[in-house]
Each structure stands twice: as C-alpha cells, then as structure tokens.
LUMFIMI-601880 format. One record per residue (C-alpha): chain; y, z, x; residue number from 1. Coordinates in steps of 0.5 Angstrom, whole numbers. Layout:
residues N
@cadena: A, py: Y, pz: Z, px: X, num: NUM
...
END
This chain:
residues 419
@cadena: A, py: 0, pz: 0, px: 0, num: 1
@cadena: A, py: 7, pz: -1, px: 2, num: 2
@cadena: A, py: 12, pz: 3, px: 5, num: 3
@cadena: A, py: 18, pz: 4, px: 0, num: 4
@cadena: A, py: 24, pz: 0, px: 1, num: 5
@cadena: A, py: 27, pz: 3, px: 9, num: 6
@cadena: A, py: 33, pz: 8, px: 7, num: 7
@cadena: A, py: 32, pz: 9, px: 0, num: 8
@cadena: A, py: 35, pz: 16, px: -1, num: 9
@cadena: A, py: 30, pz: 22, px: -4, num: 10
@cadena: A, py: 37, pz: 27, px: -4, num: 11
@cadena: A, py: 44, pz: 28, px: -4, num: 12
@cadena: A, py: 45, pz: 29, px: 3, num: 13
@cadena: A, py: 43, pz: 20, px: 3, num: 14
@cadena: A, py: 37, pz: 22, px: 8, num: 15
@cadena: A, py: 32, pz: 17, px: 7, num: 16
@cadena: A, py: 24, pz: 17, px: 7, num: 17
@cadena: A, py: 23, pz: 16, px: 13, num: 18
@cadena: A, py: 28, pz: 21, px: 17, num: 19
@cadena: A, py: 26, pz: 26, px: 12, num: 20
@cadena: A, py: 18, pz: 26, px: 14, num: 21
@cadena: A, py: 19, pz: 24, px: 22, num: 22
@cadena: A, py: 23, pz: 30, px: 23, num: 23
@cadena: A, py: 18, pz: 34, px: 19, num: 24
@cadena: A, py: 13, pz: 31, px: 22, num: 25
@cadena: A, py: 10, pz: 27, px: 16, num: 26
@cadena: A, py: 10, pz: 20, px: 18, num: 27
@cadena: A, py: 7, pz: 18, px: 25, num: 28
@cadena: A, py: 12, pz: 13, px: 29, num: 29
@cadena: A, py: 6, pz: 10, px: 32, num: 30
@cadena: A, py: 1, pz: 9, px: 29, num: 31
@cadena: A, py: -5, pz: 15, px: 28, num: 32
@cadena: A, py: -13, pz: 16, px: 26, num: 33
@cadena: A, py: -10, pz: 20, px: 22, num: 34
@cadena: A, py: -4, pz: 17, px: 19, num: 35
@cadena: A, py: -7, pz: 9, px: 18, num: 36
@cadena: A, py: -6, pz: 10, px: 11, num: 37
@cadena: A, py: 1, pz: 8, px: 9, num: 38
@cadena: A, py: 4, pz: 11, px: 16, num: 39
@cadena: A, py: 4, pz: 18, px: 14, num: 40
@cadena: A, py: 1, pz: 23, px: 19, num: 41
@cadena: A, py: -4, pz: 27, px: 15, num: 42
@cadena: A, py: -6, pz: 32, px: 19, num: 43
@cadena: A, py: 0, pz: 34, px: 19, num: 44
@cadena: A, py: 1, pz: 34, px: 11, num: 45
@cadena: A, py: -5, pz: 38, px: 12, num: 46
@cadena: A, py: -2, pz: 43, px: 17, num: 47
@cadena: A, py: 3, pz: 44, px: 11, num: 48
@cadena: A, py: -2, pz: 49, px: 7, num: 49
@cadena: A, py: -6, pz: 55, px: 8, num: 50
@cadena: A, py: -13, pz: 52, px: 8, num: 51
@cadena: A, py: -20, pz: 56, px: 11, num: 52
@cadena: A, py: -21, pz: 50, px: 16, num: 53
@cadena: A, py: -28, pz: 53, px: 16, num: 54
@cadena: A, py: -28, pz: 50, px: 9, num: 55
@cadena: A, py: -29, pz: 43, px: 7, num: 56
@cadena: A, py: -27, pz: 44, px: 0, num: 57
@cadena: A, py: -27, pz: 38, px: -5, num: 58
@cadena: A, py: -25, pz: 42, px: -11, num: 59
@cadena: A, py: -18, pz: 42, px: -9, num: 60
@cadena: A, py: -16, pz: 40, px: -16, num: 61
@cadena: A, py: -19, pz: 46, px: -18, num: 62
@cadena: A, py: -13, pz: 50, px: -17, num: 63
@cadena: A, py: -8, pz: 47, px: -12, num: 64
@cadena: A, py: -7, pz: 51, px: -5, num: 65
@cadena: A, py: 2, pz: 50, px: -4, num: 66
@cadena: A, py: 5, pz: 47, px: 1, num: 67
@cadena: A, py: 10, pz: 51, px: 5, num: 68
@cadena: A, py: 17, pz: 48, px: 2, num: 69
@cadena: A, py: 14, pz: 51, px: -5, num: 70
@cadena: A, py: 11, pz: 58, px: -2, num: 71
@cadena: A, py: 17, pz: 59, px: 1, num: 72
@cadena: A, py: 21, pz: 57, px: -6, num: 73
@cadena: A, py: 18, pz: 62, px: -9, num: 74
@cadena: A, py: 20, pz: 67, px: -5, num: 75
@cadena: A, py: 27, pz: 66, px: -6, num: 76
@cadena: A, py: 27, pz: 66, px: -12, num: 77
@cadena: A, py: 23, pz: 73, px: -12, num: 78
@cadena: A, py: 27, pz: 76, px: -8, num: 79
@cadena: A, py: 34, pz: 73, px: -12, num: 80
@cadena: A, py: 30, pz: 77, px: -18, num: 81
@cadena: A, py: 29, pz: 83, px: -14, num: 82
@cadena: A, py: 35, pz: 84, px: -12, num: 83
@cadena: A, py: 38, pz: 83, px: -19, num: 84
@cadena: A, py: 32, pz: 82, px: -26, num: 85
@cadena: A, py: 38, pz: 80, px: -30, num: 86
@cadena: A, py: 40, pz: 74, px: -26, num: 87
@cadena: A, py: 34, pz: 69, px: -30, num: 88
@cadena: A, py: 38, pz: 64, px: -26, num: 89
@cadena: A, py: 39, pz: 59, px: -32, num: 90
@cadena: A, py: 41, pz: 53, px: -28, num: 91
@cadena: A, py: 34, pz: 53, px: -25, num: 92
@cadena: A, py: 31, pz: 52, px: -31, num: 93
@cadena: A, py: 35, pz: 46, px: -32, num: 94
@cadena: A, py: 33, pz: 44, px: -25, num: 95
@cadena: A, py: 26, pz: 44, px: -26, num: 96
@cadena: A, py: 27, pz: 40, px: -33, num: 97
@cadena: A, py: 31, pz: 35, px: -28, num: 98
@cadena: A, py: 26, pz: 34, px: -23, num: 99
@cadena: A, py: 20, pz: 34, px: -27, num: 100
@cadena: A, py: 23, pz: 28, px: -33, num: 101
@cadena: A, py: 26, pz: 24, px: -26, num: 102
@cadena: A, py: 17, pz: 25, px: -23, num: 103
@cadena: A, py: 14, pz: 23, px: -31, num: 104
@cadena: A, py: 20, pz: 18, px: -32, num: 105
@cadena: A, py: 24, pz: 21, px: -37, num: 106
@cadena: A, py: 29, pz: 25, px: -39, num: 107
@cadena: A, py: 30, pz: 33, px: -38, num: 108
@cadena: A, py: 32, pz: 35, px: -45, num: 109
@cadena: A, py: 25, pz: 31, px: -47, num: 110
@cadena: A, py: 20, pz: 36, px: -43, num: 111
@cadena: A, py: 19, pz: 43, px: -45, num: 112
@cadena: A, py: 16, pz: 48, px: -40, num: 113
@cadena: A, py: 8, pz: 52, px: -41, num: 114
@cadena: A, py: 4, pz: 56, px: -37, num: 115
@cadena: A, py: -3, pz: 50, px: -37, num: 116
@cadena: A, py: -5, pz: 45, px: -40, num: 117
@cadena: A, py: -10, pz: 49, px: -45, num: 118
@cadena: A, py: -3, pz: 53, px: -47, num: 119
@cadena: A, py: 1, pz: 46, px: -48, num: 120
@cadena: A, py: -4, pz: 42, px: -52, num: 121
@cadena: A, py: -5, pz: 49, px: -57, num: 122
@cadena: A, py: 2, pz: 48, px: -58, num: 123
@cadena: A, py: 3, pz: 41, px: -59, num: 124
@cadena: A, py: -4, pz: 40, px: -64, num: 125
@cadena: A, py: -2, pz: 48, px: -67, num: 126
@cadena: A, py: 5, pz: 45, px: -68, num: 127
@cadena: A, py: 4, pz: 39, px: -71, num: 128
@cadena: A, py: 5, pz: 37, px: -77, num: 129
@cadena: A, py: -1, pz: 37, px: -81, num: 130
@cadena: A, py: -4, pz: 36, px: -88, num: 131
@cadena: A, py: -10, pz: 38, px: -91, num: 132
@cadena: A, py: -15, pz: 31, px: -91, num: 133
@cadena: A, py: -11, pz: 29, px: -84, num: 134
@cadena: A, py: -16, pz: 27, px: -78, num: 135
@cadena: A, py: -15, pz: 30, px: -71, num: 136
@cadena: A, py: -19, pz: 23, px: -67, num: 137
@cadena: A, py: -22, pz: 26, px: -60, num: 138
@cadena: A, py: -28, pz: 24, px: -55, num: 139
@cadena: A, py: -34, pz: 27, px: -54, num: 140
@cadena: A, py: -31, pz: 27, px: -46, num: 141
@cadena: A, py: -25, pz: 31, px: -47, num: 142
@cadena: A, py: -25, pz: 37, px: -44, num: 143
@cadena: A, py: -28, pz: 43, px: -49, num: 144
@cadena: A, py: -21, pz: 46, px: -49, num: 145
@cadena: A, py: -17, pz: 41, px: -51, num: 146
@cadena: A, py: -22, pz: 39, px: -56, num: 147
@cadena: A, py: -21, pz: 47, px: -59, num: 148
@cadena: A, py: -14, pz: 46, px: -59, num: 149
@cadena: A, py: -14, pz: 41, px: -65, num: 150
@cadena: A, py: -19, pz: 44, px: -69, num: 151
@cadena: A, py: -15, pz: 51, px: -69, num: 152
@cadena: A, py: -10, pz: 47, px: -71, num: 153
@cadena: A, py: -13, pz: 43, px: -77, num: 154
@cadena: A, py: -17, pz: 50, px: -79, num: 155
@cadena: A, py: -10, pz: 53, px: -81, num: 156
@cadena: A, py: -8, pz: 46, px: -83, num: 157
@cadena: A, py: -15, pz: 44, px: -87, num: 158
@cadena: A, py: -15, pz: 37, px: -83, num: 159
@cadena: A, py: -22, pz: 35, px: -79, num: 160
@cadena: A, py: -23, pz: 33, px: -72, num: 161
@cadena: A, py: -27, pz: 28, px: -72, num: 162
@cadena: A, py: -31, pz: 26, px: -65, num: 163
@cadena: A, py: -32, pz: 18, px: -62, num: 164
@cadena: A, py: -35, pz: 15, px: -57, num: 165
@cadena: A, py: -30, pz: 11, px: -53, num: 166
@cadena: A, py: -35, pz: 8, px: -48, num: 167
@cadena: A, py: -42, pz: 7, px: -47, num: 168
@cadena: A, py: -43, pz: 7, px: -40, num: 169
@cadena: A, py: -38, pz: 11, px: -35, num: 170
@cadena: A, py: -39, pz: 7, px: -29, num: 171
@cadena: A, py: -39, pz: 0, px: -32, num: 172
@cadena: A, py: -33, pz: 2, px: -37, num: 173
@cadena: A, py: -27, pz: -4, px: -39, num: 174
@cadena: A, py: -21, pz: -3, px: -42, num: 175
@cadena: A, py: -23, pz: -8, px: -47, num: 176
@cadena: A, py: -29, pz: -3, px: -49, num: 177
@cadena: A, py: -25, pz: 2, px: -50, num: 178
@cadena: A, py: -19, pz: 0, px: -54, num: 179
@cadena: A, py: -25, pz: -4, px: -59, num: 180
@cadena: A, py: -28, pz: 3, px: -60, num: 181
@cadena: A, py: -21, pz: 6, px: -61, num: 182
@cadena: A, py: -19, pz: 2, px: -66, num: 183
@cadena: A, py: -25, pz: 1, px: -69, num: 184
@cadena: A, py: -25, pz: 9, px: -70, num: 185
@cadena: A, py: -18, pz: 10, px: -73, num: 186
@cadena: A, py: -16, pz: 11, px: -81, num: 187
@cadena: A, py: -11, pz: 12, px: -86, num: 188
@cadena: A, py: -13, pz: 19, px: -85, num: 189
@cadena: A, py: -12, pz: 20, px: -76, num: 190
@cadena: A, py: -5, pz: 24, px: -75, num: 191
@cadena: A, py: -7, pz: 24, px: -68, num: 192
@cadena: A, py: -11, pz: 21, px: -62, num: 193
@cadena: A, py: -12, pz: 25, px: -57, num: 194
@cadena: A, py: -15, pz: 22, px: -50, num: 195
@cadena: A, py: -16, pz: 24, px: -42, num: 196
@cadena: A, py: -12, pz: 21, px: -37, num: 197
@cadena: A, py: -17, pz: 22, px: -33, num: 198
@cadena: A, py: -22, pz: 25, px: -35, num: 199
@cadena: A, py: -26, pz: 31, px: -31, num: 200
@cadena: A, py: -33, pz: 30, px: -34, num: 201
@cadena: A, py: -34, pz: 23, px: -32, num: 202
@cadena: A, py: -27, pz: 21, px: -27, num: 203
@cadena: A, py: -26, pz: 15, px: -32, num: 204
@cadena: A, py: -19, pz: 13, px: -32, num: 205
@cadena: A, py: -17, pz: 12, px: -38, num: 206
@cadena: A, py: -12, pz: 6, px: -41, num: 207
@cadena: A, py: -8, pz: 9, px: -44, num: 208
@cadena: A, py: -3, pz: 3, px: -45, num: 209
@cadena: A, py: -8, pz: 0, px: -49, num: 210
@cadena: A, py: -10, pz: 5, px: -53, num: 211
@cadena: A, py: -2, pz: 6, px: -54, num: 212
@cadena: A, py: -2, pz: -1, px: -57, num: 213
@cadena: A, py: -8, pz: 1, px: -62, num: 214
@cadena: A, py: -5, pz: 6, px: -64, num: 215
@cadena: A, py: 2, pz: 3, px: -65, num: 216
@cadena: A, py: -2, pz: -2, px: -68, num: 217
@cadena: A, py: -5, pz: 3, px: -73, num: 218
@cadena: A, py: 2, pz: 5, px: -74, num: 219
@cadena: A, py: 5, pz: -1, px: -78, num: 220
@cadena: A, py: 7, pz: 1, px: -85, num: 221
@cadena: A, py: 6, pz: 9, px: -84, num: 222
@cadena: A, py: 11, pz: 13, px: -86, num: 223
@cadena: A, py: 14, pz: 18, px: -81, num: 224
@cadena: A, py: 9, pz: 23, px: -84, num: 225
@cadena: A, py: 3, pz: 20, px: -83, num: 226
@cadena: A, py: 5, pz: 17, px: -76, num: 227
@cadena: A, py: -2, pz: 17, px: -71, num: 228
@cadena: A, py: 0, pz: 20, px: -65, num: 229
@cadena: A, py: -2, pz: 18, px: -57, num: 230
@cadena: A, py: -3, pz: 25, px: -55, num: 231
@cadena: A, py: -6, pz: 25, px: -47, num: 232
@cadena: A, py: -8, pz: 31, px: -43, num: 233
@cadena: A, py: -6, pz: 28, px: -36, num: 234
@cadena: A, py: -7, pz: 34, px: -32, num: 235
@cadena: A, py: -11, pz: 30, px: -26, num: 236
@cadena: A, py: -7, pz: 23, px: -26, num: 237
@cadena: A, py: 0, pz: 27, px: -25, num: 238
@cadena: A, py: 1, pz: 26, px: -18, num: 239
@cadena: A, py: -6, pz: 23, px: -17, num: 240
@cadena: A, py: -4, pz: 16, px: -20, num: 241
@cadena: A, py: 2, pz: 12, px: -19, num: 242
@cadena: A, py: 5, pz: 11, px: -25, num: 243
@cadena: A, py: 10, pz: 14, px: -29, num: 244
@cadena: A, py: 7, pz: 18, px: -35, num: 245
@cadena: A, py: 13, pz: 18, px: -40, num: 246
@cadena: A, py: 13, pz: 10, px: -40, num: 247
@cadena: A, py: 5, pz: 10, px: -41, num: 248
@cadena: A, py: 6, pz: 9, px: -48, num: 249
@cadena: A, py: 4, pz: 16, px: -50, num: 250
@cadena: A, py: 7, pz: 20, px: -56, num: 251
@cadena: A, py: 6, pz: 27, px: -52, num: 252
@cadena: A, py: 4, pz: 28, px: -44, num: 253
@cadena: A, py: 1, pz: 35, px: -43, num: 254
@cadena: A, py: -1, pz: 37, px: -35, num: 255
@cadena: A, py: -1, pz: 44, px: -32, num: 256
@cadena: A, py: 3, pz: 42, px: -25, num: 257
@cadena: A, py: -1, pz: 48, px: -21, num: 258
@cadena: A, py: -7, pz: 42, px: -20, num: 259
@cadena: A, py: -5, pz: 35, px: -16, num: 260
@cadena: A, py: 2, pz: 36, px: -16, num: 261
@cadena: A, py: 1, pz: 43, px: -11, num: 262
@cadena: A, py: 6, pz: 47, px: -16, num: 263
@cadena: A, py: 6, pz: 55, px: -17, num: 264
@cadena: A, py: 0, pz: 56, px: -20, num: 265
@cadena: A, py: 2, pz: 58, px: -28, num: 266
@cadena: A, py: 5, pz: 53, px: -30, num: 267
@cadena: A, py: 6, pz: 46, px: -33, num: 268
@cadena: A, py: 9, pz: 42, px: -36, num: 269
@cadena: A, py: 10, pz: 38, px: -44, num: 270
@cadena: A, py: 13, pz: 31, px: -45, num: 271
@cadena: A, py: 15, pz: 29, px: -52, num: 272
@cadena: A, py: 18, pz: 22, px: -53, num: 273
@cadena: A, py: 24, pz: 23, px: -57, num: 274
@cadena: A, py: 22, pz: 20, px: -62, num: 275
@cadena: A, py: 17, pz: 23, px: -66, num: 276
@cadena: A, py: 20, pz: 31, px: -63, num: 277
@cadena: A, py: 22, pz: 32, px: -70, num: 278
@cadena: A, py: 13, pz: 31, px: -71, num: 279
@cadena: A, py: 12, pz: 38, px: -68, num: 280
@cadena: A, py: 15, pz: 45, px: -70, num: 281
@cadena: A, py: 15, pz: 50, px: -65, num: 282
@cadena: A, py: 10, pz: 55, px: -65, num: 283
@cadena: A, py: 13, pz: 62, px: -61, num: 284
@cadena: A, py: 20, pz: 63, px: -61, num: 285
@cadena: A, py: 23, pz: 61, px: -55, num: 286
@cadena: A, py: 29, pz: 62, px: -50, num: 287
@cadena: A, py: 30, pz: 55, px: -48, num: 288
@cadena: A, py: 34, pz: 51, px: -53, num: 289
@cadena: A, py: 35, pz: 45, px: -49, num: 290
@cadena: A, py: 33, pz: 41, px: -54, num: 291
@cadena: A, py: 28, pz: 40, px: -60, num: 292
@cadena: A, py: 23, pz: 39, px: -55, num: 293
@cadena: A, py: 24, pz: 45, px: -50, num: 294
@cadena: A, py: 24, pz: 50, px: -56, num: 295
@cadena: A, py: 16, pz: 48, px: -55, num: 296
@cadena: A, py: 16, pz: 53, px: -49, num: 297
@cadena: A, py: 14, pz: 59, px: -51, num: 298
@cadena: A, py: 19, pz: 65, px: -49, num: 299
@cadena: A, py: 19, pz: 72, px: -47, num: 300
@cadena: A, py: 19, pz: 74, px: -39, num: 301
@cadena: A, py: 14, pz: 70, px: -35, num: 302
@cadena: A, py: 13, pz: 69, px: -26, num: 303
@cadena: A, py: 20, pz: 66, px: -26, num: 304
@cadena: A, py: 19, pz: 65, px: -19, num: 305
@cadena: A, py: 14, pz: 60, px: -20, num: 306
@cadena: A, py: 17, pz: 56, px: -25, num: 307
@cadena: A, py: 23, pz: 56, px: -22, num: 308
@cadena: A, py: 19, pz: 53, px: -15, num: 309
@cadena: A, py: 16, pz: 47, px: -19, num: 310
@cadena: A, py: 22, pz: 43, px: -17, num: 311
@cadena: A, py: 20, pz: 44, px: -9, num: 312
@cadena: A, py: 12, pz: 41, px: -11, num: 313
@cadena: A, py: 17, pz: 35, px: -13, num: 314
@cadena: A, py: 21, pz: 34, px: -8, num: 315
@cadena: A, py: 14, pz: 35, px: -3, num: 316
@cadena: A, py: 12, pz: 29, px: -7, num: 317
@cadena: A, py: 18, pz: 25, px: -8, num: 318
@cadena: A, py: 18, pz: 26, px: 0, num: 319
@cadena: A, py: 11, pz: 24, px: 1, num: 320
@cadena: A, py: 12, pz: 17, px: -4, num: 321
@cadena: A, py: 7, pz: 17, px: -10, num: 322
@cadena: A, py: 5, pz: 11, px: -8, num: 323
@cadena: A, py: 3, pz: 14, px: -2, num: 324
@cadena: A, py: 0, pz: 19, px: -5, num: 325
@cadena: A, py: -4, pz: 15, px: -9, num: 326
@cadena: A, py: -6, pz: 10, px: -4, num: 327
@cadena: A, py: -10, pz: 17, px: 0, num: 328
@cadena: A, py: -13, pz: 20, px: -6, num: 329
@cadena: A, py: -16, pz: 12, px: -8, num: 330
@cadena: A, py: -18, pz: 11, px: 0, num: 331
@cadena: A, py: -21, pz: 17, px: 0, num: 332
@cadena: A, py: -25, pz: 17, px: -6, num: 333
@cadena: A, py: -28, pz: 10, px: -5, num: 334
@cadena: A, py: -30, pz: 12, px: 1, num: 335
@cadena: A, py: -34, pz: 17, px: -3, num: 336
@cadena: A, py: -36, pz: 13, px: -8, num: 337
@cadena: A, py: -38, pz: 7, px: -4, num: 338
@cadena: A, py: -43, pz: 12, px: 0, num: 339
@cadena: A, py: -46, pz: 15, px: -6, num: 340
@cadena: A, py: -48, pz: 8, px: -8, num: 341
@cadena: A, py: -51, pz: 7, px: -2, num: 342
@cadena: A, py: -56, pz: 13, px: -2, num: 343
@cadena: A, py: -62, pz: 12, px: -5, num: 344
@cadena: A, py: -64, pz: 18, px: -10, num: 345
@cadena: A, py: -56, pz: 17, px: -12, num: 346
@cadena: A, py: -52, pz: 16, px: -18, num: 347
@cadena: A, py: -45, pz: 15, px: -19, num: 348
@cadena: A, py: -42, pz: 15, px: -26, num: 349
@cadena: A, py: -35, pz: 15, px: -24, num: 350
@cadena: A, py: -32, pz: 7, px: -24, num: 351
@cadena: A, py: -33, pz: 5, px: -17, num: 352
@cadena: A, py: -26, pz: 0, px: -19, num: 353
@cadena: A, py: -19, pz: 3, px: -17, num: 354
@cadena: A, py: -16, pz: 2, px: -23, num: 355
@cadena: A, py: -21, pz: 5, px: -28, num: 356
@cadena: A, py: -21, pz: 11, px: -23, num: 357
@cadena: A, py: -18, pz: 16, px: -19, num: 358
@cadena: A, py: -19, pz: 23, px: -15, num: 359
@cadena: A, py: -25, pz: 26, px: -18, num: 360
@cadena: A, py: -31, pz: 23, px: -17, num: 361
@cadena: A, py: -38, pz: 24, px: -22, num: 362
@cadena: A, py: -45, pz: 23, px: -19, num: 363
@cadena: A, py: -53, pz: 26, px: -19, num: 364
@cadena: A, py: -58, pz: 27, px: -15, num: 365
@cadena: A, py: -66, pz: 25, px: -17, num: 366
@cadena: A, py: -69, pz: 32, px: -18, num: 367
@cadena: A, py: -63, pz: 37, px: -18, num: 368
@cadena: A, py: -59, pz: 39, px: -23, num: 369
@cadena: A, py: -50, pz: 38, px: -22, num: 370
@cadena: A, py: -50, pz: 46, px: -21, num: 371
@cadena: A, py: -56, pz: 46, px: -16, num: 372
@cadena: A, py: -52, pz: 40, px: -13, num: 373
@cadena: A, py: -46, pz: 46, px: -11, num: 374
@cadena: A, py: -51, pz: 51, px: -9, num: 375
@cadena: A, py: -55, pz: 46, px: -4, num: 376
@cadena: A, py: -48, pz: 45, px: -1, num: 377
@cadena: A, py: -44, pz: 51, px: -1, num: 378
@cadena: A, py: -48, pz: 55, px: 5, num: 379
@cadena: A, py: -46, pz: 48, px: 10, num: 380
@cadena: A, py: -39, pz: 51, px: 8, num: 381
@cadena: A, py: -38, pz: 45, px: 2, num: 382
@cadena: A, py: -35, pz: 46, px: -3, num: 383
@cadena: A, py: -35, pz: 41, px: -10, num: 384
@cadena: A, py: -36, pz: 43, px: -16, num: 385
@cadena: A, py: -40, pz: 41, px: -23, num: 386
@cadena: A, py: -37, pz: 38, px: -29, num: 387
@cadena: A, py: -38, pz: 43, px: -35, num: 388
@cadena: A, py: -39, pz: 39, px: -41, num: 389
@cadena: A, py: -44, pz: 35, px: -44, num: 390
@cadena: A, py: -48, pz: 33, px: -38, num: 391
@cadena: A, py: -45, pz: 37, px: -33, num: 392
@cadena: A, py: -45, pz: 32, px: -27, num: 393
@cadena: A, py: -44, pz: 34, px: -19, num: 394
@cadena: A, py: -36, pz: 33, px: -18, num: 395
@cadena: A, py: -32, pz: 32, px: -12, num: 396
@cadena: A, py: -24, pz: 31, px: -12, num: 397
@cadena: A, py: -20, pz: 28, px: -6, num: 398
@cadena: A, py: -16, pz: 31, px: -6, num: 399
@cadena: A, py: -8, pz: 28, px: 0, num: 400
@cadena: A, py: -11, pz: 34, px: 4, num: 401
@cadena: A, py: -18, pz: 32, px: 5, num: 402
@cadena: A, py: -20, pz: 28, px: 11, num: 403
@cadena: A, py: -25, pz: 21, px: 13, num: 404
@cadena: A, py: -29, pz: 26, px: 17, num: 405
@cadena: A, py: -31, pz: 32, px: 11, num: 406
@cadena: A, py: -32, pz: 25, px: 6, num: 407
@cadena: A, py: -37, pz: 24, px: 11, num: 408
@cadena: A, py: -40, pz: 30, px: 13, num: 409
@cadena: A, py: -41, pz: 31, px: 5, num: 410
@cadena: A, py: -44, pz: 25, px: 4, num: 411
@cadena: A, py: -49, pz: 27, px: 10, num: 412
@cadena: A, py: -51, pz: 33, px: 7, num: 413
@cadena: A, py: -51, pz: 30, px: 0, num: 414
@cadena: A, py: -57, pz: 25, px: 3, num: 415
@cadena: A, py: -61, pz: 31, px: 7, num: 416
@cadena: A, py: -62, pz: 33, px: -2, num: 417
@cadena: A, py: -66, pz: 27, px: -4, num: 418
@cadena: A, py: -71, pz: 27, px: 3, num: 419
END
C-alpha cells in the first residue's frame, strides 16, 4: 500500500507524517525486515506498548494492550482529576467526540459515548422504537450478545427476533450470496438489521455497502415509523479496516474503542446517522446533551480519564496511517491463513480473499476440538483463543504488534498438532 501524500498534515502545528513518525522512531529512513510493509519501523511500533516479550500473543484484539501516548493521557487526566474532582474537563468531552467523528468519517454531534460495544448495542435496540408485531433480523453468526440486546428489547416491546443465515459456506463466502439472503430474508415487519462487520466467529467481512443497498432497497415507500435500520456491530473492522465507518451505508455503528483502535479499556463509541437520530429514545439519563445523539450515552460518573484518553489512540492511529495499519494487519493475516491452508489436517474457515476479511483468522485442527487447540499452544508461550459461538473455532487475530516470525513460529506448533 502506498505512502500518504508527502507533507499531509496530521496536527495543528503543520508536522506532517512523516516528520511525526521519524522523530519518534516509527517510520525507517532505509529500509528494514521489520518495516518492509508501507515503510514503517515495526518493531519500533511494538516497543510502543508493555508487552510480555515472552509471549507470542495473537488475541491482542481481546482487550488492547495501550500505547505509551495513550498511558500517558491517562495519567494526565487522572492527576488533573485529582487535583480537582470538579474540573470534569467539558471540552475534552467535545474533543473526544471531534477525534472520534473525523476517524469513523463523521460529525462530532452524530456520536454518542458508551462503555463497550454490548452497552452500546443494548442502547441502540432498547432505544429504538419498537412496536409490537415488528421484526428485529439478526445472523446466526452475530455475537451472543448482541443477539440479547435485540431480544431485551423486542420482549419489552412485544416484537420478534428473527435469526437467518447470510451464507453457507464461511470461506467461500460472496458478497452477491449474501446480499441475495438479505434481501430474501427482510419483510414489512423488519424494523432493524443487525449484522457484524466482522465477525469474530468466522472472521468474515461482511459487505456492509451492500447490505446497505438491500436495506435501503426494502425502505421505499415506509413510513419513518416502519423505516428498517442497518445496525453494524463494528468492534473488530474499527482500526482494522481501512474505510470510513460512517460512510459504509449504515444507520447506527457500535464499537468498543479498547480493542483495535488501542483505547483506554471501557470505552466506546455509537455512531448514529443523523437521519434517523429521531428513531432512538434515550434509555438513561444523560450528562452530554451535545445532540440528539449524545444523549444515548449513559451519565453518571465514569474513569473519565480513559474516556478523556480516547483521542490519544486516535492520534496514534492517524500518525501511523489507517491505511498503513490495515496493510500489516492484512499481511500478516495472509500469511497465516496461507500457512494453515498448506497444512494437512487444517481447515481455515476465514475467506483467504482481503476483501472478505480482516484481523481475525478461524480454523480447526483434525481430531481437536478449538479449546484443545488453545490448551495445545499455551505451554509454548502462544496465545489464541476459541470463538464462543455455534462452532467454537480456534481464532487468531493480527493484531499491527504481532511479527512474521511469531506468524510462523504459530504455524510451526500449530503443524506439530496433526502429526
């Protein structure tokens, strides 16, 4: 992938990309092993965050490990707190919200804050307005949770959640299959489709824009009242993919910003497009009434200082390049998958295609179950992890922090298994 444009600015002070990442020892002036992938240092990247260098951890995802710009926000803001509770720092809030709509693509007043993706999603179904003998349309592959938010909701409400099947075949998956399913599996009576950008059971990448299209597609000639709603649980394609989340085509975009974006952990994030804001009530009362949409967040008092923080795993971002990011996460990724398929014994269920993929890879190994997978790897100091879900697949993410050689050290052991 490309280098951004030479001088683009990513501050206010007009220091360009690449000044920022060779005075921090990001980008390599010549290059490395390490930085052979769009130019960037990293190793250097890596040095960045408090790792067990011990460990050859793949389920970074999990719950992100922080950079030292964004441990070291945090402590600002918590010494600024203690030296005065009553200082809740208003325009921080306002910054956060800033950083956060410029990185998804939209506006500020169009995000509202949470503390994860399951509080986000339980939000948006339990705010929604919902009539008895409406349809909440899940997939059989959507997290457990997300599925319990929508059928919370359609209880109080008296609706139904209805569960399909978007695609037969995880690795062989087309955006054409799963559009066709959509569209086939939509009626009068859908209020709302929810779907996974990327969904951790498989590690499918859903086509959101074309789901987008179905929907809008089912929408002519509603009323506002019975308008279906595109609602994406985006938690592993923030920061993982290189597109603009408010501009997928998407009615609502829930993420947790403590997984690839590197954020403070307990927080995150709901995008609402503005058109349809006046389709969610709030659920809790609310100290940010920024907009329609910022009154979703819940109030009360929260670690400030890590929501506060957000906008330092931004800038980290920004710095590095999305694009840049989502380059290493892919290559490494490829290579994974490209080893496993070459390993007798080994099915990878994760689309070996870019562009029906990301950062999280699904596979099995003949004769083990996904947990005995983990158990098999953990005492050579690897860590994955087992998708909880229908079929509980082995999982490995990679994750910007992860290198070539602990892709192939993994694949080695993961070989030893099936002699």
């Amino acid at each position: 992938m490309p280098f951004a444009p030479e001088g683009e600015s990513l501050s206010n002070d007009g220091m360009d990309r690449r000044d920022f990442l060779v005075g921090a020892g990001l980008l390599a002036v010549t290059p490395t092993a390490a930085s052979a992938a769009q130019g960037l240092d990293w190793g250097a990247v890596r040095r960045e965050f408090r790792l067990d260098p011990a460990l050859t951890n793949l389920g970074l995802f999990y719950l992100a490990s922080n950079p030292h710009e964004v441990r070291a926000a945090v402590e600002e803001f918590k010494r600024r707190l203690d030296a005065n509770s009553h200082d809740l720092m208003p325009e921080e809030r306002q910054a956060v919200a800033v950083a956060l709509g410029q990185y998804v693509g939209g506006a500020p007043d169009d995000v509202a804050f949470v503390p994860n993706t399951t509080v986000g999603l339980s939000i948006v179904y339990g705010g929604l307005k919902l009539r008895a003998g409406q349809q909440v349309l899940l997939s059989d592959q959507d997290h457990a949770w997300h599925r319990q938010s929508a059928e919370l909701a359609a209880r109080r409400a008296g609706a139904e959640v209805r569960i399909g099947t978007l695609f037969e075949n995880s690795a062989k998956v087309t955006e054409d299959e799963v559009a066709t399913r959509l569209r086939n599996a939509i009626t009068p009576q859908t209020r709302a489709v929810g779907i996974t950008w990327v969904q951790s059971s498989t590690g499918v990448k859903m086509p959101v824009r074309s789901c987008a299209q179905v929907v809008a597609e089912a929408n002519r000639g509603r009323t506002p009242q019975d308008r279906c709603l595109l609602v994406v649980d985006g938690v592993h394609g923030l920061a993982a993919v290189d597109d603009d989340a408010a501009r997928l085509g998407a009615d609502v975009f829930v993420a947790g910003t403590h997984k690839w974006l590197f954020g403070p952990r307990g927080t995150g994030m709901v995008w609402v497009n503005p058109e349809v804001s006046d389709q969610l009530a709030p659920l809790l009362p609310s100290f940010d009434n920024r907009s329609e949409t910022a009154l979703l967040g819940p109030g009360g008092f929260h670690a400030f200082e890590h929501h506060f923080a957000v906008q330092a795993a931004v800038r980290f971002h920004q710095r590095l390049g999305r694009g840049r990011v989502a380059g290493r996460i892919t290559e490494l990724a490829t290579r994974f998958k490209d080893g496993l398929a070459e390993t007798p014994g080994v099915v990878v269920h994760t689309p070996r295609d870019p562009a029906a993929s990301a950062g999280l890879v699904c596979f099995d190994v003949t004769g083990l179950a996904g947990d005995e997978v983990v158990a098999r790897l953990e005492p050579k100091r690897i860590q994955i992890t087992t998708a909880a879900y229908r079929i509980p697949y082995a999982r490995a993410g990679t994750s910007i922090l992860n290198t070539p050689e602990e892709i192939d050290r993994t694949l080695a052991e993961i070989r030893a298994l099936t002699r």
